[in-house]
C-alpha positions in Angstrom: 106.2 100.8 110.9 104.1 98.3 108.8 104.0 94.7 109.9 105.1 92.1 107.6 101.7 91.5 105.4 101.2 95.1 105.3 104.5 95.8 103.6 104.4 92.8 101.7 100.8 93.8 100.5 102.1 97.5 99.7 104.5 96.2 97.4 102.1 94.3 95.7 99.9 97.2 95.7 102.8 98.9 93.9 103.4 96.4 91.2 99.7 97.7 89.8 101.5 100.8 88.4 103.3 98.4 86.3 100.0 97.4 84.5 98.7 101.0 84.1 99.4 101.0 80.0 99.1 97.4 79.6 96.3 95.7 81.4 93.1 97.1 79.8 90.5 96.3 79.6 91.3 93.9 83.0 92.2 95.4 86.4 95.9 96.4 86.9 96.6 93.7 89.8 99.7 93.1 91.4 101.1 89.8 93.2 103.8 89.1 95.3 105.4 85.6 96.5 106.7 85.2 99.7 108.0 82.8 102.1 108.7 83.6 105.7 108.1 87.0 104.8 110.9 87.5 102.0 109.7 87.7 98.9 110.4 85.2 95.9 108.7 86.5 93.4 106.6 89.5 91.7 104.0 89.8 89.2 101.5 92.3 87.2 98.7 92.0 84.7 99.8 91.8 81.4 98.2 92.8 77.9 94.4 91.5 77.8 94.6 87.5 76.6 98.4 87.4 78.2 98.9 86.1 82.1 97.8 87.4 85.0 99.4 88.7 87.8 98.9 85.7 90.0 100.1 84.0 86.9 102.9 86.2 86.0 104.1 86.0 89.2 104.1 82.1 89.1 106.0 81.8 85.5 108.7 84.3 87.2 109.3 82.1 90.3 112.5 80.5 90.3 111.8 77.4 92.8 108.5 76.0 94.2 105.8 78.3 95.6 104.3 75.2 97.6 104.1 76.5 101.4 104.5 80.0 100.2 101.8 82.8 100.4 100.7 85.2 98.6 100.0 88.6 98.2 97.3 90.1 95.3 95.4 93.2 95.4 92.0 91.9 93.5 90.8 88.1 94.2 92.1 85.6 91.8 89.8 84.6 89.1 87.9 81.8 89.8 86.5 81.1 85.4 88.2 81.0 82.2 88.0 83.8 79.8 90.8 84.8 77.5 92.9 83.2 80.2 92.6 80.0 82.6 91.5 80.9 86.1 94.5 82.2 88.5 92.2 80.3 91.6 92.9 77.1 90.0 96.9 78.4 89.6 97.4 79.0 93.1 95.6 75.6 94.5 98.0 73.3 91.4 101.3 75.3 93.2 100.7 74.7 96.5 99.8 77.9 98.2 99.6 77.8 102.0 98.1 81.5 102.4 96.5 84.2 100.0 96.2 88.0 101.3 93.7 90.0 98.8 93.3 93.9 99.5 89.8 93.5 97.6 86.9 91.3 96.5 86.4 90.7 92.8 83.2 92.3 92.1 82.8 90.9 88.7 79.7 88.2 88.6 81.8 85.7 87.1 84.5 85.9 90.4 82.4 87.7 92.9 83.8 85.0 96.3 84.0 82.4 93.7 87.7 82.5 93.5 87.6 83.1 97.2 85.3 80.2 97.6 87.6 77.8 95.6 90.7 78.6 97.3 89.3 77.9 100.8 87.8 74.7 99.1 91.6 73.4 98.6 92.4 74.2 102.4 94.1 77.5 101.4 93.9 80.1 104.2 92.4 83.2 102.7 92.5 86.9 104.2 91.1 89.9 102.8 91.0 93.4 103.4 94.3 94.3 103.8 95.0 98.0 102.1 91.8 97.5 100.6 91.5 101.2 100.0 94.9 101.7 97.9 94.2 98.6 95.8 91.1 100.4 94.7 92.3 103.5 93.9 93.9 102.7 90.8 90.9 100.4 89.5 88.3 102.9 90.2 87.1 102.6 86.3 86.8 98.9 86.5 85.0 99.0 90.1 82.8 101.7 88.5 82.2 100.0 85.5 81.0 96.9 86.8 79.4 98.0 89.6 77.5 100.9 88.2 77.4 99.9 84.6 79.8 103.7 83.9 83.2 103.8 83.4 85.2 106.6 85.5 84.9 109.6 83.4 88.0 112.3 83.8 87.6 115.6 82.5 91.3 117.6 81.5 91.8 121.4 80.4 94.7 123.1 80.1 93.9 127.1 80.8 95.6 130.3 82.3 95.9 131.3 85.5 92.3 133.2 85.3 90.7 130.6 83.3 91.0 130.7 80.0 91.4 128.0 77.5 92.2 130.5 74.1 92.7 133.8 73.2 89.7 135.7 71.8 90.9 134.8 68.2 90.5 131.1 69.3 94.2 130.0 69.4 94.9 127.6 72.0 98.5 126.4 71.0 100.2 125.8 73.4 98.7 128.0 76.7 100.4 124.8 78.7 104.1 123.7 78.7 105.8 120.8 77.6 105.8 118.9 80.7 102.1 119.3 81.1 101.3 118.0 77.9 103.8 115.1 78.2 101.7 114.5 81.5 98.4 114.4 79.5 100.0 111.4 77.1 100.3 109.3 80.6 96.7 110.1 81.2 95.7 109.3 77.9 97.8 106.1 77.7 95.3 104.8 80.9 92.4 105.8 79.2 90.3 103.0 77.4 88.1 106.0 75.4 89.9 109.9 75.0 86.3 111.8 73.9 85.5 115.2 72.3 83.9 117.4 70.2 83.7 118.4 66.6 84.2 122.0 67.4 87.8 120.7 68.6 88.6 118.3 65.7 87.5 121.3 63.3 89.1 124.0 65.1 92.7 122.0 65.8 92.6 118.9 63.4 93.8 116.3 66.9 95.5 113.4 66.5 94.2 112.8 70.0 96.5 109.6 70.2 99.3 108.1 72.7 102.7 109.3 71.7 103.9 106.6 74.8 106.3 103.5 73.8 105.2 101.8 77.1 101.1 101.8 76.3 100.0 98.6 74.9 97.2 99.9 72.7 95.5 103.1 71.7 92.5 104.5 73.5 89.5 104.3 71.2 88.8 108.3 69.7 85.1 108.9 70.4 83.8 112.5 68.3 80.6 113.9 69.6 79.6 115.6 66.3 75.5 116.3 66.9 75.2 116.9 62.7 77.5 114.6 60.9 80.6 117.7 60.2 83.8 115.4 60.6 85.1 114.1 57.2 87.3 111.8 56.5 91.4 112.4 56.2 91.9 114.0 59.1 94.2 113.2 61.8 92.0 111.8 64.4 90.8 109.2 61.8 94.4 108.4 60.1 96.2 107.3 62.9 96.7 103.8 64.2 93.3 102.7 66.4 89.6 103.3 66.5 87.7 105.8 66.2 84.0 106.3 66.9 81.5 109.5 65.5 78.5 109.9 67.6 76.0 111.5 66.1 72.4 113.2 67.1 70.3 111.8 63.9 71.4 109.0 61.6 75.1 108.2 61.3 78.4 109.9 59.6 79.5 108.8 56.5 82.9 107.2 55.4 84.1 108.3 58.8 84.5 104.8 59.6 82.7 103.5 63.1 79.6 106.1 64.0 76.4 105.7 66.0 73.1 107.9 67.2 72.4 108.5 70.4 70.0 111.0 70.6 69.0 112.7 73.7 65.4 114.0 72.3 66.6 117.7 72.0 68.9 116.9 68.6 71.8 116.4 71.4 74.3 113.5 71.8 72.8 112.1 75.2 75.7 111.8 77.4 74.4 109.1 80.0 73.9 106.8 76.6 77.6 107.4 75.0 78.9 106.1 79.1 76.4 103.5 79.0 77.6 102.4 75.5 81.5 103.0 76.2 80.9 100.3 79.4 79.1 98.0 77.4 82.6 97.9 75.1 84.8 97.6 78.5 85.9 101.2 79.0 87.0 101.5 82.4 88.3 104.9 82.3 87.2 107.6 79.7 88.9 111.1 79.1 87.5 114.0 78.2 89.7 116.6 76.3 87.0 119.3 74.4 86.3 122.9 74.5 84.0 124.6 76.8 81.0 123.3 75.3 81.5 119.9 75.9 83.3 120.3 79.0 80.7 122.1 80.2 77.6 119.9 79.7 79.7 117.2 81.0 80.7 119.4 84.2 76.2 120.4 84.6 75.5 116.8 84.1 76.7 115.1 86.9 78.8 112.7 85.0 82.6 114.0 85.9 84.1 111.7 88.3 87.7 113.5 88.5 89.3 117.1 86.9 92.4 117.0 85.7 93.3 120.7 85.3 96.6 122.1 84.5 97.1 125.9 85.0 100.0 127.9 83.1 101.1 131.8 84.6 100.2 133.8 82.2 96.8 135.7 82.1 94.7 136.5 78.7 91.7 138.3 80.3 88.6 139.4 79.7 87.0 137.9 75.4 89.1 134.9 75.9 87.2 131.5 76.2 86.6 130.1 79.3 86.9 127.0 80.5 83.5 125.9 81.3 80.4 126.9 78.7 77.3 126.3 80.6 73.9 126.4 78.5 72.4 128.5 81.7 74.3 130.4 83.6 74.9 129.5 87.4 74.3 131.5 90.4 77.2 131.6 93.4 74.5 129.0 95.1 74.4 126.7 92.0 78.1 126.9 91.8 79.2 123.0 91.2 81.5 122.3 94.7 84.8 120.6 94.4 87.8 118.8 96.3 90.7 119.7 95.6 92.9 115.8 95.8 96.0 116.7 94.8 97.8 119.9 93.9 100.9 119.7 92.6 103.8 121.5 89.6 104.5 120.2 86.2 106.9 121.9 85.0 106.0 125.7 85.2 102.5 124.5 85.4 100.0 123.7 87.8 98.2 120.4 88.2 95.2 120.1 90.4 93.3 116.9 90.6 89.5 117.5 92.0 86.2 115.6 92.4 83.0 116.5 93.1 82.6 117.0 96.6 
């Protein structure tokens, strides 16, 4: 059984799923009140510009918090940005004790907050469930630390593989529970990228269909030679979209950019590099096997998001994975498997590199 601070820290650990559509592009953070070890109040990060969780927690307190402590699974801010810093909250209401599960890594915070709260004669203890707080900010630990956002890769495919029939219909080789499934990863998602060949071939909306996200993910199209046009769904929609191009920049497509890799390419390291310079914490990539598969050679996949339906279309259907050279059984890219799991008739497996 969990001691007292453990479970209290677990709930607030919990209260980050509440933040999971709403709190980009800031970590989903969750806080919990408590006095004597019952808790008196609950909080979660709320839409970018809107309170904290420290915060939130505060303005849903009924009573004083002064003696209380408190339990928040990232370090309270410690500068103001769209907000005032949560530090500052905590010392004004009269915390005794503050348990974080992790250090803010951000330069601005980075033991500041920390720093300031042990400056007021608060007791501060960190560490706790440290590893579970992280797990659903990996993008934003990623992005700030490494200067990448956590890029998730998803295809839907048979049982032997294969994304469409020979003929190139795709629609729909998953059910409806999987693709219900893919709007929750999509809704998490500060970028959803593909390729032309997919916007051509299928005309994607590529948007949320979720009442509980708070915005749409921007749309990035790789399009190497400027073949998008304007009026179709991707672009019609409500929220951004971006065309990155190879050589110069599409027309009347709205927002587009070149990053060329030097072999008339989109250079994939450069559209990351970019996307984390805009705050993506978390990108997803839904393409065909050409882009999946020079995103799966180059390293940059941090987690698959596969969904498997029983049927079989065999051999002249498309694979999942379009490699420019093919791999030997020792070049074979090694994986581990995290979860495994049904969605309906469907199965989901979650994997990262190994």
């Amino acid at each position: 059984m969990p001691g007292v601070e453990e479970r209290l820290m677990e709930r607030a650990v919990a209260l980050t799923e509440k933040s999971l559509f709403l709190s980009d592009p800031n970590p989903r953070v969750g806080c919990v009140i408590a006095r004597d070890g019952e808790i008196i109040a609950e909080g979660w990060t709320q839409p970018a510009g809107q309170a904290h969780a420290e915060v939130h927690a505060l303005e849903r307190l009924r009573g004083t918090a002064r003696g209380a402590d408190v339990f928040v699974t990232l370090e309270p801010c410690s500068h103001t940005g769209r907000t005032g810093p949560c530090a500052e909250a905590l010392v004004q209401a009269g915390i005794r004790r503050v348990f974080a599960a992790s250090g803010d890594p951000n330069p601005l915070v980075a033991g500041r907050g920390f720093a300031r709260l042990r400056e007021a004669g608060i007791e501060v203890h960190v560490g706790l469930c440290d590893e579970r707080a992280r797990e659903i900010n990996r993008g934003f630990f990623r992005r700030v630390s490494g200067g990448l956002p956590w890029v998730r890769l998803k295809l839907g495919a048979t049982v032997d593989g294969r994304i469409a029939a020979a003929d190139g219909q795709s629609r729909w080789i998953t059910g409806e529970a999987a693709r219900a499934d893919v709007q929750r990863w999509r809704a998490r998602s500060s970028a959803v990228i593909t390729g032309v060949g997919t916007v051509l071939a299928d005309d994607p909306a590529m948007n949320v269909r979720l009442d509980s996200a708070a915005v749409q993910p921007l749309r990035v199209i790789l399009d190497s030679r400027g073949r998008v046009r304007p009026g179709m769904k991707i672009f019609r929609d409500p929220g951004a979209t971006l065309v990155v191009t190879a050589e110069g920049v599409a027309e009347d497509v709205g927002e587009s950019v070149s990053l060329d890799d030097g072999n008339g390419r989109v250079s994939l390291r450069a559209l990351l590099e970019l996307l984390a310079e805009r705050e993506c914490n978390e990108v997803l990539v839904e393409a065909g096997p050409t882009l999946s598969g020079a995103f799966a050679a180059s390293g940059l996949v941090d987690e698959y998001v596969l969904y498997l339906a029983p049927s079989i279309l065999g051999h002249g259907a498309h694979g999942m994975f379009d490699f420019k050279n093919p791999l030997s059984l020792g070049q074979a890219l090694p994986l581990e498997f995290i979860e495994v799991g049904m969605v309906g008739p469907d199965v989901r497996i979650l994997a990262r590199p190994a």
